[in-house]
C-alpha positions in Angstrom: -27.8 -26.2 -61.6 -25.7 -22.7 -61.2 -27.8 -21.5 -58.7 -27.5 -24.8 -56.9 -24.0 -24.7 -56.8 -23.9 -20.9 -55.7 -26.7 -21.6 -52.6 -24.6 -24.6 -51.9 -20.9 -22.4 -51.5 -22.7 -19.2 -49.9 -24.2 -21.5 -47.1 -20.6 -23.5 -46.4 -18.8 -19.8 -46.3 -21.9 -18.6 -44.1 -21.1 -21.7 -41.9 -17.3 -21.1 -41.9 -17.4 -17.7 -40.6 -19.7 -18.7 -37.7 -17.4 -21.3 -36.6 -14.4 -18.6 -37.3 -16.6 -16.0 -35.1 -17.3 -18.4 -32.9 -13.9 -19.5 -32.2 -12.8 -16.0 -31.9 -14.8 -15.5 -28.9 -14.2 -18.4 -27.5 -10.4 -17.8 -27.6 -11.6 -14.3 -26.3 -12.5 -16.5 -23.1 -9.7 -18.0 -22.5 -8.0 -14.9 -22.4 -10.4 -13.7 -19.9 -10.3 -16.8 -17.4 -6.3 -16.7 -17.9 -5.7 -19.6 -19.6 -3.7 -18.2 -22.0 -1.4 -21.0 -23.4 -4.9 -22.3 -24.6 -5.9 -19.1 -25.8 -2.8 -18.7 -27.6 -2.8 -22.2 -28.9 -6.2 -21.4 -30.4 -5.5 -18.4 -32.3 -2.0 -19.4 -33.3 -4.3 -22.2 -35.7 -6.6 -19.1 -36.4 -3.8 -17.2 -37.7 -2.3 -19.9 -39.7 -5.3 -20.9 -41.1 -6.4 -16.9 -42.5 -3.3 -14.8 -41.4 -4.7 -11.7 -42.9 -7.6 -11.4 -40.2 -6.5 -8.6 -38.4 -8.8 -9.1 -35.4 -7.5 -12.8 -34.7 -3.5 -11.3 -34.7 -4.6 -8.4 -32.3 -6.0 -11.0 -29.8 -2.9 -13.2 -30.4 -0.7 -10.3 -29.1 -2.8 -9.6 -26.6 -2.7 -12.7 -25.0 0.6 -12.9 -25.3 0.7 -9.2 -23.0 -1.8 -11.1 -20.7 1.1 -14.0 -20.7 3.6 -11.6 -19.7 5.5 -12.2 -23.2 5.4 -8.6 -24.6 8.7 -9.7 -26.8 5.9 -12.4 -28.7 3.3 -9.7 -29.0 6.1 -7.7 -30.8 6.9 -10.2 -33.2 2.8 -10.7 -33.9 2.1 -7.2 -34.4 4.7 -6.7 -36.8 4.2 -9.8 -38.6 0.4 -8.3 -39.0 1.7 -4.9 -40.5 
């Protein structure tokens, strides 16, 4: 019944970081075709949902550069220190 259980909770954390990676890139996109209050949007709910990802607060700040709001890239890269 353990090993069940463990199978079970390794394939929903494999799942979850797919969908995380996945949503990463896609934000990554956004970026890329200039929609950045999407992009932004996006990785905003990334943040709040595992703030310690470094690579997700990098791309925030970035598209906030892209967005021409270097003050709000500030304030993310700090936060992420």
């Amino acid at each position: 019944m353990t090993k069940i259980k463990i199978g079970i909770v390794a394939v929903v954390m494999l799942v979850s970081n797919l969908v995380f990676a996945q949503s990463l890139e896609d934000a990554r996109k956004l970026i890329n075709y200039q929609r950045y209050a999407t992009a932004v949007e996006t990785l905003e709910k990334m943040v709040a949902a595992n703030p310690a990802n470094a690579d997700v607060q990098y791309w925030l700040g970035q598209a906030f550069i892209e967005w021409s709001n270097a003050d709000k890239a500030k304030e993310v890269y700090r936060k992420a220190l």
